[in-house]
C-alpha positions in Angstrom: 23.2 -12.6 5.9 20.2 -11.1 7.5 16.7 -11.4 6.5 13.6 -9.6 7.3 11.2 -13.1 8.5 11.8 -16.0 8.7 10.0 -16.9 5.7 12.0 -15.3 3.3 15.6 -16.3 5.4 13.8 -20.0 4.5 13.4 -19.1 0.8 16.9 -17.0 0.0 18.5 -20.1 1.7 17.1 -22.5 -0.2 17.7 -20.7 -3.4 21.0 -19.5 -2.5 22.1 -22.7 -1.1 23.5 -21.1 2.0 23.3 -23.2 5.5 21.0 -21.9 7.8 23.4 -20.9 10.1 24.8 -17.9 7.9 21.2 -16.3 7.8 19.9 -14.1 10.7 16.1 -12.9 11.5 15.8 -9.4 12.5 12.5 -8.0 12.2 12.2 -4.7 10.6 10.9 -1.7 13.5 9.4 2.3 13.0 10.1 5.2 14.2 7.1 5.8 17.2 5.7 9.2 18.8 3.4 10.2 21.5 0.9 10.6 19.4 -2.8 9.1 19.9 -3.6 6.5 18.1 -6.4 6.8 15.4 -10.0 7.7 16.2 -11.6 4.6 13.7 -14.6 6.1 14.4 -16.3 4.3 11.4 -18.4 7.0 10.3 -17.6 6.6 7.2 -15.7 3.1 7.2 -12.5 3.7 5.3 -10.2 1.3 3.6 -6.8 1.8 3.1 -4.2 0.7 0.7 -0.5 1.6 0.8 1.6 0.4 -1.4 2.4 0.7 -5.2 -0.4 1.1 -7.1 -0.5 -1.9 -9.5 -1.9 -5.1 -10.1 1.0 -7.2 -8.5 0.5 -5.5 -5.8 -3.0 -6.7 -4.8 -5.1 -3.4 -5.8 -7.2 -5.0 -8.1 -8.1 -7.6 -5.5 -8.9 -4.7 -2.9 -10.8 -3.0 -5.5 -12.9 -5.8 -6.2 -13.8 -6.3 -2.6 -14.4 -3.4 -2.0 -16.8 -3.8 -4.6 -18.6 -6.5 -3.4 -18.9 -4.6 0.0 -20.1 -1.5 -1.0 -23.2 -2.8 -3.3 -24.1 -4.4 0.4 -26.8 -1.6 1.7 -25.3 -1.7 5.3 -21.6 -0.6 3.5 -23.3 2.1 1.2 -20.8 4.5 2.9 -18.0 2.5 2.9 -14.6 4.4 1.1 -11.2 3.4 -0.2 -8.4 5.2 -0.1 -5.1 4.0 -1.7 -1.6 5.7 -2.0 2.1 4.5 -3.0 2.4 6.0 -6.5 2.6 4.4 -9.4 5.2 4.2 -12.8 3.8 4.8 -16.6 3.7 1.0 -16.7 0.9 1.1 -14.0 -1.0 3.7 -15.5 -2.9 1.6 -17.9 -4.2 -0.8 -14.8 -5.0 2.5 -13.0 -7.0 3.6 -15.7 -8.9 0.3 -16.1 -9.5 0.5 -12.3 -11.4 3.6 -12.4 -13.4 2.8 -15.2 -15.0 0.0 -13.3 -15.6 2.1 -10.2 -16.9 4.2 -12.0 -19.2 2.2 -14.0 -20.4 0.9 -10.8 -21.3 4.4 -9.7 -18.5 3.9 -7.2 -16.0 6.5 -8.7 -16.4 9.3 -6.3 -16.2 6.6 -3.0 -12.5 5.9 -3.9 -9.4 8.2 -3.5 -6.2 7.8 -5.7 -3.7 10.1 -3.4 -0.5 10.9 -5.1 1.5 12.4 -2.1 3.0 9.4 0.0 5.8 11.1 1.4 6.7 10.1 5.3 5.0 13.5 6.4 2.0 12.4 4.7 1.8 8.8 5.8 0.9 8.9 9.1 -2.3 11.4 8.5 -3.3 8.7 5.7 -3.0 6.2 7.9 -4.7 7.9 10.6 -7.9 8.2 8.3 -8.2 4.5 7.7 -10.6 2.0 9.5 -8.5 -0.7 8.1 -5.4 -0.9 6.1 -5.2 -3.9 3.6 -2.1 -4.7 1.3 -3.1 -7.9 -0.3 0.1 -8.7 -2.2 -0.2 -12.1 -3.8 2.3 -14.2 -2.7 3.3 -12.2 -0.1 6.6 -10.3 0.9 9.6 -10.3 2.5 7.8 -7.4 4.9 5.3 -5.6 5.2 6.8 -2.3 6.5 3.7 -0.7 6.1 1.9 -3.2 8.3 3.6 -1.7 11.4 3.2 1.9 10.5 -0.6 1.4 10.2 -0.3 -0.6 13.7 1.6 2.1 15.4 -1.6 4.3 14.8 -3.8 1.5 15.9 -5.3 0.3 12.5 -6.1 -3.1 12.1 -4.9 -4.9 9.0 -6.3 -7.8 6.9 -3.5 -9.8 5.2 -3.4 -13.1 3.4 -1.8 -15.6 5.3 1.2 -16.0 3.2 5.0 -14.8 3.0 5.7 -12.5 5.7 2.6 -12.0 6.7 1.2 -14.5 9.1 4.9 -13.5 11.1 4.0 -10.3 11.5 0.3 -10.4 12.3 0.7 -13.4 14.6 3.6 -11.5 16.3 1.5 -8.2 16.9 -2.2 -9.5 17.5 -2.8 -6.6 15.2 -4.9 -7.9 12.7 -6.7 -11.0 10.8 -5.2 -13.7 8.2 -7.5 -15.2 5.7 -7.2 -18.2 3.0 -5.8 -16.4 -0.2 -7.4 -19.9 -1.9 -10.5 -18.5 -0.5 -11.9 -16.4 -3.4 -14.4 -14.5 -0.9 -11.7 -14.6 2.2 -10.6 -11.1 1.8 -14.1 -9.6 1.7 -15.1 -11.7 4.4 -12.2 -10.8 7.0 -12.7 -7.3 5.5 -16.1 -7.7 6.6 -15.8 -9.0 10.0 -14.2 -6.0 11.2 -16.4 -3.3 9.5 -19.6 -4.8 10.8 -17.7 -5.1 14.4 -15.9 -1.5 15.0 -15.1 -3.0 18.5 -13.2 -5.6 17.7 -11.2 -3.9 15.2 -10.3 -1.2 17.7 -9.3 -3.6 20.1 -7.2 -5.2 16.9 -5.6 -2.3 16.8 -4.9 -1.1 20.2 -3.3 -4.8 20.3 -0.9 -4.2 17.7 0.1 -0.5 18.2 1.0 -2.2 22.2 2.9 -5.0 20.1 4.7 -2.0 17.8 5.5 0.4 21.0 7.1 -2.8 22.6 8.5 -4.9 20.6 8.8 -3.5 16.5 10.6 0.0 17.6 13.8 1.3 16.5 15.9 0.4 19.6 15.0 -3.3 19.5 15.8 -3.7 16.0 19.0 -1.9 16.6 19.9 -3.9 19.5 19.5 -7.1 17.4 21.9 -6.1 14.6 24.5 -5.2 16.9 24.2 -8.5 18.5 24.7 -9.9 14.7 27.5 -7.9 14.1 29.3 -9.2 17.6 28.4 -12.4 16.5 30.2 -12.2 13.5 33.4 -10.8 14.6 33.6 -13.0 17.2 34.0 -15.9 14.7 
């Protein structure tokens, strides 16, 4: 078996009962270009949300930071920008989203985009300050973690599943308490009232991507799982 982190090869083989020695850790990589890494010129501060758009999926906690941030006179200019789709079951959520944005006066500060497509992504991405995915619970991977990283966003993450891995790993971001009711805003907040440190987060992480989350490592790895199989 191969898992994606540590944490979940820890979880499947526990609830699988397998021995630890059948699971292998292979971090997931991206594809990288040439390509500079994003301006995050903060003018405005933009944050991003990739993933699908639903409650499980941490938008409603984004939302509600974002919130907090933007009635904060210094973060009247702040923006939010999510993609990743959505089903008919999400649409109701949606809805209810924009209703309180709007009834905050907040409606036209937040962008719904429905084309995600791979083309797409990296332009997205490339508009962001910050990317935040705030999953409760966490996941098996963030994928999208290293895509923002490999254009030099920073990330904010709670520190659970996956995610402490990756964002220890890279340098590319912050962790904060998810028992801390106010942690995302704060960590959010640490980096849009300090555009120099979140540059420097993400010139960290897109050096951590280029070296070490690429497609040739990960490739190298599985075919040192598959020798290790047959060799058995």
């Amino acid at each position: 078996f191969v898992s994606t982190s540590t944490w979940y090869a820890e979880r499947m083989t526990t609830r699988m009962g397998l021995a630890p020695d059948r699971v292998s850790v292979v971090f997931p990589g991206v594809e990288t270009d040439d390509a500079a890494p994003a301006p995050l010129d903060f003018d405005p501060p933009v944050i991003g949300f990739l993933e699908r758009l639903s409650r499980g999926q941490g938008l409603g906690l984004l939302v509600d930071a974002f919130i907090t941030l933007k009635r904060l006179p210094r973060f009247k200019n702040l923006r939010l920008r999510a993609t990743g789709g959505c089903t008919p079951a999400d649409q109701r959520f949606r809805e209810e989203i924009q209703a309180k944005l709007r009834g905050g006066g907040m409606g036209d500060a937040v962008e719904f985009i429905e084309d995600f497509q791979l083309a797409q992504r990296g332009e997205f991405l490339r508009s962001l300050s910050v990317l935040s995915v705030p999953v409760p619970g966490g996941e098996a991977f963030g994928l999208q973690l290293l895509e923002a990283m490999a254009q030099g966003v920073p990330v904010v993450q709670p520190a659970e599943g996956s995610y402490p891995e990756i964002v220890n790993a890279t340098g590319g971001g912050l962790l904060y308490d998810p028992g801390d009711p106010n942690g995302l805003t704060r960590a959010l907040q640490s980096l849009l009232e300090h555009p120099d440190e979140a540059r420097r987060l993400g010139r960290q992480g897109r050096a951590a991507i280029l070296a070490q989350f690429n497609m040739d490592r990960v490739v190298r790895e599985m075919i040192a799982v598959y020798t290790a199989v047959l060799e058995k």
